[in-house]
ZADO-1210 file (C-alpha; in nm, 4 decimals, padded with zeros to 6 digits):
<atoms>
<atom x="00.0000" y="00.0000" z="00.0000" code="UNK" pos="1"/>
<atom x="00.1478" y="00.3743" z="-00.0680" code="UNK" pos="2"/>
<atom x="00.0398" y="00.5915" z="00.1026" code="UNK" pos="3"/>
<atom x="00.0077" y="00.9413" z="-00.1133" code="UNK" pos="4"/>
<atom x="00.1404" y="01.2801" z="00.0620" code="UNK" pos="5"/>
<atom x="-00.0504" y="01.6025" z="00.1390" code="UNK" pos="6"/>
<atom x="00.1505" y="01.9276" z="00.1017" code="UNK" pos="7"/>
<atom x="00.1223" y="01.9701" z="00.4450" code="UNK" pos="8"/>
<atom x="00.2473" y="01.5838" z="00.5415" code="UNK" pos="9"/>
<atom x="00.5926" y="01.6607" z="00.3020" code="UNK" pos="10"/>
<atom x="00.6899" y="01.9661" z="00.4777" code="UNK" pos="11"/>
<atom x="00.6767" y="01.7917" z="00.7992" code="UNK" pos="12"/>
<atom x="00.9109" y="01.5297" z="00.6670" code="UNK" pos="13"/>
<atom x="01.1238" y="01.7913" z="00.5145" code="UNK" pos="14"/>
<atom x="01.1421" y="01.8952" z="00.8396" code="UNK" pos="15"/>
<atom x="01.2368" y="01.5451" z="00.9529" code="UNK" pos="16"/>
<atom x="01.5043" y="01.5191" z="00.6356" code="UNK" pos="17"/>
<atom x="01.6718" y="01.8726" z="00.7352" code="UNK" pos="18"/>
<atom x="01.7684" y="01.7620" z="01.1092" code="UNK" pos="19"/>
<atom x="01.9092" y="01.4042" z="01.0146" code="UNK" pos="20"/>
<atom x="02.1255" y="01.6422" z="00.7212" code="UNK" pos="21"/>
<atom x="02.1932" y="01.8410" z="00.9763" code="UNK" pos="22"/>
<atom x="02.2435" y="01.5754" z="01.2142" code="UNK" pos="23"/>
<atom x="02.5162" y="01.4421" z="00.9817" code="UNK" pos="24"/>
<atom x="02.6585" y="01.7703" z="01.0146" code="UNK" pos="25"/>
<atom x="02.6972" y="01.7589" z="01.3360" code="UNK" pos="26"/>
<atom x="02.8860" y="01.3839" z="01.2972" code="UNK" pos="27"/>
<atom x="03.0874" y="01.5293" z="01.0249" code="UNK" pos="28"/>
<atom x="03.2300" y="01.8207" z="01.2203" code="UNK" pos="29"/>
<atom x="03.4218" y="01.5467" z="01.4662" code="UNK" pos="30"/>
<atom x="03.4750" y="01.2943" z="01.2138" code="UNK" pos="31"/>
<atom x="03.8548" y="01.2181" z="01.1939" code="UNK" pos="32"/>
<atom x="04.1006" y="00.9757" z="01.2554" code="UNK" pos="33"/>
<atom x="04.1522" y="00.8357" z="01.5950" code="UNK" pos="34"/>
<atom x="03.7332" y="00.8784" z="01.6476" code="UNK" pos="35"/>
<atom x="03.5274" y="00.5770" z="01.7259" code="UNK" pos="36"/>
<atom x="03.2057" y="00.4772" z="01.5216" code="UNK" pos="37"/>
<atom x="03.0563" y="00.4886" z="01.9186" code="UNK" pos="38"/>
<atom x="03.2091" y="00.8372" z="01.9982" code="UNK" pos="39"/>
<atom x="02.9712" y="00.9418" z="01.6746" code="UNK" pos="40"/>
<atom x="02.6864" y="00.7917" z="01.7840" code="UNK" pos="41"/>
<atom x="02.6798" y="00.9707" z="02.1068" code="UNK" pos="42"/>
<atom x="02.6986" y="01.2996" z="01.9056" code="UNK" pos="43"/>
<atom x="02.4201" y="01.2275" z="01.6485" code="UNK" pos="44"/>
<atom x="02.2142" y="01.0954" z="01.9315" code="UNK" pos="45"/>
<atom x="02.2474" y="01.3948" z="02.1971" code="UNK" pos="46"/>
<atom x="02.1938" y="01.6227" z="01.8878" code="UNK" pos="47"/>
<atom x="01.8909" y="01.4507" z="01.8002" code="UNK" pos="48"/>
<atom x="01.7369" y="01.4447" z="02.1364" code="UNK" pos="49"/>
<atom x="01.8838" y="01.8347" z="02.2236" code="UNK" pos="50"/>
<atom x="01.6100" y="01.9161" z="01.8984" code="UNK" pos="51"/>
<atom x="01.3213" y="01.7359" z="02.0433" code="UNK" pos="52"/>
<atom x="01.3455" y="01.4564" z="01.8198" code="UNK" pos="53"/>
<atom x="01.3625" y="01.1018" z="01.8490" code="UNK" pos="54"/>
<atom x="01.6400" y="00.8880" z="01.7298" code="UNK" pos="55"/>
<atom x="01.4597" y="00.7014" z="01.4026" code="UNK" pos="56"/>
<atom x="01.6887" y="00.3967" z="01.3980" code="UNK" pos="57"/>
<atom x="01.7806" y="00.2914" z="01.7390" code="UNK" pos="58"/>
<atom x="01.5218" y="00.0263" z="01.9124" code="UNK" pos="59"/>
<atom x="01.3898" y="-00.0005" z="01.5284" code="UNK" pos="60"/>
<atom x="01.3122" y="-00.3658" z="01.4732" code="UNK" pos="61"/>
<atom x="01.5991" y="-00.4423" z="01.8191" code="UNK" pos="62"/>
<atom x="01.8512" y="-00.2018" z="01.6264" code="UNK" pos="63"/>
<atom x="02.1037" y="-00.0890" z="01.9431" code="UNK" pos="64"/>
<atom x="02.1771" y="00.2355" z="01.8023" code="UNK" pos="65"/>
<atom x="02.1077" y="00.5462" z="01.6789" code="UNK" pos="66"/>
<atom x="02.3761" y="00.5596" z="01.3467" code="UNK" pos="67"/>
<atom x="02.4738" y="00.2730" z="01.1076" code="UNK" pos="68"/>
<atom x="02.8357" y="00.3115" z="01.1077" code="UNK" pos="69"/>
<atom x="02.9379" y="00.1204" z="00.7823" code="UNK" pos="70"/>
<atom x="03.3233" y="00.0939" z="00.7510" code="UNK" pos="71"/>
<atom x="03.5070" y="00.0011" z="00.4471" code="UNK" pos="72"/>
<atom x="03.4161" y="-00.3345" z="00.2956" code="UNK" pos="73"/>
<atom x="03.1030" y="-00.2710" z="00.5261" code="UNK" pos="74"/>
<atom x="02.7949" y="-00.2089" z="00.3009" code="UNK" pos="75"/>
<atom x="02.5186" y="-00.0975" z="00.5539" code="UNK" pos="76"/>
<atom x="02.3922" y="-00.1256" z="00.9447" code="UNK" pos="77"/>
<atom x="02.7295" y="-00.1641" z="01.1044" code="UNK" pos="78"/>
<atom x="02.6809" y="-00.1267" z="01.4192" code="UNK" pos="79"/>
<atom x="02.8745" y="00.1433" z="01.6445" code="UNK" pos="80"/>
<atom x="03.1532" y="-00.0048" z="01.8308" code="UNK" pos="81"/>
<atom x="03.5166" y="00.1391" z="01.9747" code="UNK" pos="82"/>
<atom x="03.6419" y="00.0730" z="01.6214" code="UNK" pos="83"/>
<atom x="03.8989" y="00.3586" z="01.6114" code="UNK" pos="84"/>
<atom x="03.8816" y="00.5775" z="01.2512" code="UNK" pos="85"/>
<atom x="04.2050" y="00.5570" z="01.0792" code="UNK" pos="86"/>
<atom x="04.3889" y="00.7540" z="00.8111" code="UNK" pos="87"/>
<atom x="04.2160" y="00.5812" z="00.4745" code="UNK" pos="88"/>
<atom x="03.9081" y="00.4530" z="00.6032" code="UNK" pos="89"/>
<atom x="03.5614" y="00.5053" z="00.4265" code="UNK" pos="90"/>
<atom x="03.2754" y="00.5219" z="00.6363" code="UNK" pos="91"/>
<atom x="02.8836" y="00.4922" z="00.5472" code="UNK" pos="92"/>
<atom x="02.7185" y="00.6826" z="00.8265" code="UNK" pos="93"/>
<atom x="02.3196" y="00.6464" z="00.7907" code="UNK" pos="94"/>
<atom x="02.1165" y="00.8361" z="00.9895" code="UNK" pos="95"/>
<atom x="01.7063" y="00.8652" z="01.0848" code="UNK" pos="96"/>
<atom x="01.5110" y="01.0758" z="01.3040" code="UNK" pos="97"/>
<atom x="01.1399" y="01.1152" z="01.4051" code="UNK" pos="98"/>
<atom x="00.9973" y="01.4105" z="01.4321" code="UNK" pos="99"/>
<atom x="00.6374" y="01.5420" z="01.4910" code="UNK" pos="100"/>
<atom x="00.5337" y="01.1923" z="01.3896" code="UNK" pos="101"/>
<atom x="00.7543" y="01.1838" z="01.0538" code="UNK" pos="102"/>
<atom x="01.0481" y="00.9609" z="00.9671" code="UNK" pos="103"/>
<atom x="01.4083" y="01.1144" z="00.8122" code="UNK" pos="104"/>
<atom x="01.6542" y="00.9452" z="00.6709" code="UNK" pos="105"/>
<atom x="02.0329" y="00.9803" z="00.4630" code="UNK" pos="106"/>
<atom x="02.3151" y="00.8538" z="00.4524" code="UNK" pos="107"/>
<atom x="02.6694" y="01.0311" z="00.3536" code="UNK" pos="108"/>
<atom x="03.0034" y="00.8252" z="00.2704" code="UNK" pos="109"/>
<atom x="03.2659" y="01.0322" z="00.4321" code="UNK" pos="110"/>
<atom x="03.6287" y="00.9777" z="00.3372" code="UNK" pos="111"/>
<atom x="03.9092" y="00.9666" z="00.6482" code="UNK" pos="112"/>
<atom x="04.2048" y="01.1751" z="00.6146" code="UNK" pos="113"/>
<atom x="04.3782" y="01.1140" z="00.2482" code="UNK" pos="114"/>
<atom x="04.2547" y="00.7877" z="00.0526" code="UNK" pos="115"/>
<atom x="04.3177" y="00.6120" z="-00.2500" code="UNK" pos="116"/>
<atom x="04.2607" y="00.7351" z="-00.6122" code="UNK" pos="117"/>
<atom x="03.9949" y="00.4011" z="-00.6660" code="UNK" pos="118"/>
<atom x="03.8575" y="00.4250" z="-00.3634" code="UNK" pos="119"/>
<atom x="03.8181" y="00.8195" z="-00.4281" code="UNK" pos="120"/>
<atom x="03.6671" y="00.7544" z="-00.7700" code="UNK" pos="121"/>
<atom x="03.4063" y="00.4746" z="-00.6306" code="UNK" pos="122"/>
<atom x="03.2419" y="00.7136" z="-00.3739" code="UNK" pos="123"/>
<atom x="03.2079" y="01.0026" z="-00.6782" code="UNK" pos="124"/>
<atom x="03.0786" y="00.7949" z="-00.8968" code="UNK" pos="125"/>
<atom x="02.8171" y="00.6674" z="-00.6223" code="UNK" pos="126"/>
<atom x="02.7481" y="00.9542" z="-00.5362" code="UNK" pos="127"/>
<atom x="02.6872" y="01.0846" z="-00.8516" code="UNK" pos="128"/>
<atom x="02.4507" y="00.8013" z="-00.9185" code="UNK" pos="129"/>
<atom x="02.2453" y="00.9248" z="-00.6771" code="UNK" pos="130"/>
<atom x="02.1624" y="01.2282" z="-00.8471" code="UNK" pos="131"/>
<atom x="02.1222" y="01.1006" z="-01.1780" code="UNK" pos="132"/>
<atom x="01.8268" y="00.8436" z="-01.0101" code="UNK" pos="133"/>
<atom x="01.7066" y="01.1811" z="-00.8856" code="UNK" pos="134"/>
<atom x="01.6907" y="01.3365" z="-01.2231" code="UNK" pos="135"/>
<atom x="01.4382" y="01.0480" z="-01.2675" code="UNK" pos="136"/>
<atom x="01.2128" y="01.1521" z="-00.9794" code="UNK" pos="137"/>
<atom x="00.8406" y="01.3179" z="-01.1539" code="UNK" pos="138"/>
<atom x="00.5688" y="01.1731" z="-01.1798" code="UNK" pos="139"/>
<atom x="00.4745" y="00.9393" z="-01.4676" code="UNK" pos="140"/>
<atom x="00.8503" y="00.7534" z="-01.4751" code="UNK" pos="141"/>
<atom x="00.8810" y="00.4094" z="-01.2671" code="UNK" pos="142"/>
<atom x="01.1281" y="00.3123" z="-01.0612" code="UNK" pos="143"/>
<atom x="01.2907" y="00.1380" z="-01.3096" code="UNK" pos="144"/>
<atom x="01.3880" y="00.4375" z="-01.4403" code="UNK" pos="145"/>
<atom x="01.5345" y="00.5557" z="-01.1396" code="UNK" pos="146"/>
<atom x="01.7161" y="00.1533" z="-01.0980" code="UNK" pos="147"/>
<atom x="01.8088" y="00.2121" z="-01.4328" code="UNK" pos="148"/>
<atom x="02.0039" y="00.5584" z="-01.3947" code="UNK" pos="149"/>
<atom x="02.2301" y="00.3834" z="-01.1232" code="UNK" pos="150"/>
<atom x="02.2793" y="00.0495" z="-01.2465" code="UNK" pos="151"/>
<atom x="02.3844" y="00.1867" z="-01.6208" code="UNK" pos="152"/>
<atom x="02.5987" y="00.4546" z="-01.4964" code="UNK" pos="153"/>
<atom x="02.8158" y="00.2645" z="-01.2091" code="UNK" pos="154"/>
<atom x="02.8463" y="-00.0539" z="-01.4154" code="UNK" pos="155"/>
<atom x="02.9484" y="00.1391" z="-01.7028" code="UNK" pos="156"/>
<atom x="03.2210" y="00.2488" z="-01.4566" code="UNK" pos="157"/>
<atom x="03.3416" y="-00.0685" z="-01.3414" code="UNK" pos="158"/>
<atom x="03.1810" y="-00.1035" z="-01.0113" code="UNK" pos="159"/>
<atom x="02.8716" y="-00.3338" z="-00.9208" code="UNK" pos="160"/>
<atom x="02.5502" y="-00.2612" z="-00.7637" code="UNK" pos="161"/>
<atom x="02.4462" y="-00.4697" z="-00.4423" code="UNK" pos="162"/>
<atom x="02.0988" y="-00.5859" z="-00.5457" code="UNK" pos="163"/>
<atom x="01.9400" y="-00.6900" z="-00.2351" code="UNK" pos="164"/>
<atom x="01.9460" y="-00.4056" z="-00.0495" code="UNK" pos="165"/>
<atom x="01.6807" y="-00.1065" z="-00.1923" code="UNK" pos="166"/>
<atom x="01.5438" y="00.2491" z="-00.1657" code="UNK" pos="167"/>
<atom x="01.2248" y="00.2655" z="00.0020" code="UNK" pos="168"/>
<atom x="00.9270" y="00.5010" z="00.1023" code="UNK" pos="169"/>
<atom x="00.9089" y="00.6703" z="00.4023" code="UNK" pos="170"/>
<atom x="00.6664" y="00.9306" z="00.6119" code="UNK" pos="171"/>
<atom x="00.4767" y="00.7942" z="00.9261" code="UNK" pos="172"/>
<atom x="00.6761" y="00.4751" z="00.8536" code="UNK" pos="173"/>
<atom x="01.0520" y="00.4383" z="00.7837" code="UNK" pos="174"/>
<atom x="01.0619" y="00.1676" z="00.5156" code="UNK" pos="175"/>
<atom x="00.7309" y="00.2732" z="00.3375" code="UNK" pos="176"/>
<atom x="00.6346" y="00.1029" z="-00.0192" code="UNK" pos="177"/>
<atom x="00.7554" y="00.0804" z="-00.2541" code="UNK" pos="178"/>
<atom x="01.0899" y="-00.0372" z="-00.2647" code="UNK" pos="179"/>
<atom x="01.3418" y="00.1530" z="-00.4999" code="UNK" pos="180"/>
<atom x="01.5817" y="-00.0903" z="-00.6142" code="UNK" pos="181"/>
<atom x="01.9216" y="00.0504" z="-00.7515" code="UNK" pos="182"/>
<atom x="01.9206" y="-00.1101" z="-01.0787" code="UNK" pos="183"/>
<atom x="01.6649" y="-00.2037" z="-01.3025" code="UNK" pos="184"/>
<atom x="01.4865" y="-00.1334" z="-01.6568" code="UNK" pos="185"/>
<atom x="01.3097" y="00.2073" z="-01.8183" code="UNK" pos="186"/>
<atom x="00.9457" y="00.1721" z="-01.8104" code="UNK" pos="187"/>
<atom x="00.9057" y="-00.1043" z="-01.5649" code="UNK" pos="188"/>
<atom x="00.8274" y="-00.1242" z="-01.2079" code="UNK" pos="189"/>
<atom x="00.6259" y="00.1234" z="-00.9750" code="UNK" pos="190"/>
<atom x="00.4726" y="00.4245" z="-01.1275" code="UNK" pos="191"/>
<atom x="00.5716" y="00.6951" z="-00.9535" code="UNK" pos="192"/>
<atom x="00.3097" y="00.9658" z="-00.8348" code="UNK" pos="193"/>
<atom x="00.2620" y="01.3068" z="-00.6674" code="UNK" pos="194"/>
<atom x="00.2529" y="01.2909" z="-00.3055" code="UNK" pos="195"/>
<atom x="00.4953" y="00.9645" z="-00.3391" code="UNK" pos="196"/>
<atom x="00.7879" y="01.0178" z="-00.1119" code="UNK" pos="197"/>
<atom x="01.1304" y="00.7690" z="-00.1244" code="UNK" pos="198"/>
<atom x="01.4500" y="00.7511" z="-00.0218" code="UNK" pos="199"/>
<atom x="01.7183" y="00.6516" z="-00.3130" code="UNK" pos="200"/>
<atom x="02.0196" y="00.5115" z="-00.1568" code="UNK" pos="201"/>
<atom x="02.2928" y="00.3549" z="-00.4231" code="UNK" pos="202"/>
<atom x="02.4804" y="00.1326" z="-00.2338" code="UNK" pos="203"/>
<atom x="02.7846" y="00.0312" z="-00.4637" code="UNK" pos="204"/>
<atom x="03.0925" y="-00.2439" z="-00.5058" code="UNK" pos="205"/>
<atom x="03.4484" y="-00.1944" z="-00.6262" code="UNK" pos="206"/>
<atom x="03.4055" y="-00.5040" z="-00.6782" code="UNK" pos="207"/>
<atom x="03.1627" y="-00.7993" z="-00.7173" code="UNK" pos="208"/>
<atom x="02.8276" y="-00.7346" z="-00.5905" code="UNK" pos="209"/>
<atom x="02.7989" y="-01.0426" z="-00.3413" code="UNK" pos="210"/>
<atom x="02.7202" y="-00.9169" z="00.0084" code="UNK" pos="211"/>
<atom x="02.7410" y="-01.1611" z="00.3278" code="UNK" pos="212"/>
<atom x="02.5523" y="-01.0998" z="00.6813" code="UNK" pos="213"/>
<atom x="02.7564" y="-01.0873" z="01.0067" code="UNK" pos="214"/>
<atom x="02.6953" y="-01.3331" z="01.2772" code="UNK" pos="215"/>
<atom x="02.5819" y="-00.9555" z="01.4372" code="UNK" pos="216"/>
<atom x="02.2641" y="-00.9700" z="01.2752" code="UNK" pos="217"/>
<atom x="02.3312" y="-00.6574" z="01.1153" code="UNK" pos="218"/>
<atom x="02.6602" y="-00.5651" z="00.9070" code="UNK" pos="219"/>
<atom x="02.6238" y="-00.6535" z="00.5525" code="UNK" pos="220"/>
<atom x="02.9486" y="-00.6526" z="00.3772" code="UNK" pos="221"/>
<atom x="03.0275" y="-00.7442" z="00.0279" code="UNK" pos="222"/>
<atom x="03.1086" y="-01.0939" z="-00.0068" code="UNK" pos="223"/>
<atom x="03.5222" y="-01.0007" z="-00.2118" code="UNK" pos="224"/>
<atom x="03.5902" y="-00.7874" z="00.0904" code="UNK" pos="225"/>
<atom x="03.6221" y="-00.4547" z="-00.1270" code="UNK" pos="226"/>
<atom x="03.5177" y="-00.1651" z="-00.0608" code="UNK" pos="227"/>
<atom x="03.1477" y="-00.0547" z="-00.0935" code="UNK" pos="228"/>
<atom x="03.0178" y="00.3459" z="-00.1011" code="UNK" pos="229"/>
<atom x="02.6583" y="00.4479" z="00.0164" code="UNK" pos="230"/>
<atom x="02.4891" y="00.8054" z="-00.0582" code="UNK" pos="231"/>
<atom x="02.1031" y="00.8996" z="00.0299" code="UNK" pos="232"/>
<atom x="01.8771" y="01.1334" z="00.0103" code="UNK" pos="233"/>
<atom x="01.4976" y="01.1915" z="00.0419" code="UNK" pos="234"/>
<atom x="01.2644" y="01.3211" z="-00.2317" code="UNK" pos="235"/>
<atom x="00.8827" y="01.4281" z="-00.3124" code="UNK" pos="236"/>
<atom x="00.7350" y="01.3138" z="-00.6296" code="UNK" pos="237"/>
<atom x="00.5858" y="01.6285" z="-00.7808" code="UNK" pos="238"/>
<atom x="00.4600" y="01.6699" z="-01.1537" code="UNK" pos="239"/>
<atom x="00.7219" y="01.9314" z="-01.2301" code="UNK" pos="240"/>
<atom x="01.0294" y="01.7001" z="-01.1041" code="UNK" pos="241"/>
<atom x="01.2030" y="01.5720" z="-00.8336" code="UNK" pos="242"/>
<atom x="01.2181" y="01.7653" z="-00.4566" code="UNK" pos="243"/>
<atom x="01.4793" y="01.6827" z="-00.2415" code="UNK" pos="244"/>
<atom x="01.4205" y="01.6823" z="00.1296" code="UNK" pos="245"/>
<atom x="01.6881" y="01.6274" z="00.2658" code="UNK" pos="246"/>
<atom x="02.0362" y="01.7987" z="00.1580" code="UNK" pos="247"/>
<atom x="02.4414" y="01.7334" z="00.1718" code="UNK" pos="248"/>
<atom x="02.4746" y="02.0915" z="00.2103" code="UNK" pos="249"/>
<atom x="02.5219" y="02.0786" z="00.5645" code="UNK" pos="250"/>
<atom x="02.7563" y="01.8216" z="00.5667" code="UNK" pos="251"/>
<atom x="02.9639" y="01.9951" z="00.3212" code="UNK" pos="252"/>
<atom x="03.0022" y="02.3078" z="00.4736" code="UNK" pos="253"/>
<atom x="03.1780" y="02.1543" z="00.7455" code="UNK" pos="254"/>
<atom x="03.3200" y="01.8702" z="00.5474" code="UNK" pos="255"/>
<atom x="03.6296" y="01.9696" z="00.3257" code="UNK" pos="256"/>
<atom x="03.7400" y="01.6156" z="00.2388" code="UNK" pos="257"/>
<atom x="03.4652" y="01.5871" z="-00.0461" code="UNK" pos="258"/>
<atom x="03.5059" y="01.3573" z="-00.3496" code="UNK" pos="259"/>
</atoms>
């Protein structure tokens, strides 16, 4: 069932969408190495709570925190731990808050210190997959066309797409239908609507696209131990084109270490 926005429902989860961006903000101004994924997690958390929010993720389905600290060869929902942030590290941090009854949710890939040319080039190129799936976002195309827009573009880069991990709805709900898979075909799949709101989150390989669970019940990892990058952002279906909710613009006026 999806469940079709008012006006008034998508500015409350814009609101939601601005305080996890500037949430990550907040993570990003301490981020460095020598840092623990847990010494993060304390920061996004008292930020979230000092706005009169809620922490989206942690207690969500027995989640234990309030970040998904993804490190490296770590795809999504690592867990927070005293793993200590070195010089050359990649780390996915995803982020959700409720507020006034509304989900938020993004995720930035945030380089540590000085890292490799390849491992420079895969977060670019996933993160500009992310806004080519947005330039797909008005009402009429399908989610295959945004699929589509990451799939062809990263693969036609070298890197893989992890397929069983999507994009999803989200408002009163944090994973809302319908899922938004990151590759796919033009014309096929969900037609998208006004008052449709989704989250787009590539989540791409350097190399194969295999992904294995931890024993944690979390961590997904990809299965070659390569690295994997992970951008999102929220946006409104509207008739004239796509309206992002939530924004990197916080994160990157604090953030100089941008690919």
């Amino acid at each position: 069932m999806i469940h079709l926005k008012t006006q008034e429902e998508i500015e409350l989860i814009r609101e939601s969408n601005q305080l996890v961006s500037k949430t990550l903000a907040e993570v990003a101004r301490v981020i460095a190495p020598g840092v623990t994924t847990l010494e993060l997690d304390v920061v996004a958390e008292e930020y979230i709570r000092s706005q009169g929010a809620i922490p989206g993720f942690l207690g969500y389905k027995g989640y234990p925190n309030t970040l998904c600290t993804s490190v490296n060869q770590q795809v999504v929902h690592g867990i927070p731990s005293s793993y200590v942030l070195k010089e050359g590290d990649i780390i996915s941090i995803d982020c959700g808050v409720l507020y006034h009854g509304f989900y938020g949710d993004s995720a930035y890939t945030f380089a540590i210190g000085h890292i490799s040319e390849d491992v420079r080039l895969l977060l670019k190129t996933t993160r500009t997959s992310l806004f080519k799936a947005i330039e797909q976002t008005e009402a009429g195309k399908r989610t295959g066309d945004i699929g589509y827009a990451v799939q062809n573009f990263c693969e036609k880069n070298g890197y893989s797409v992890v397929r069983e991990l999507v994009g999803h709805g989200i408002g009163k709900g944090l994973h809302e239908a319908p899922e938004v898979p990151n590759y796919g075909k033009r014309g096929q799949g969900v037609r998208l609507q006004e008052g449709m709101v989704i989250c787009i989150e590539p989540m791409i390989n350097m190399g194969r696209r295999e992904i294995v669970h931890s024993p944690d019940g979390w961590t997904v990892s990809t299965a070659d131990h390569m690295p994997s990058a992970h951008f999102e952002l929220c946006i409104a279906i509207r008739n004239s084109g796509p309206d992002i909710l939530s924004t990197f613009d916080y994160i990157e006026e604090v953030y100089h270490n941008i690919v």
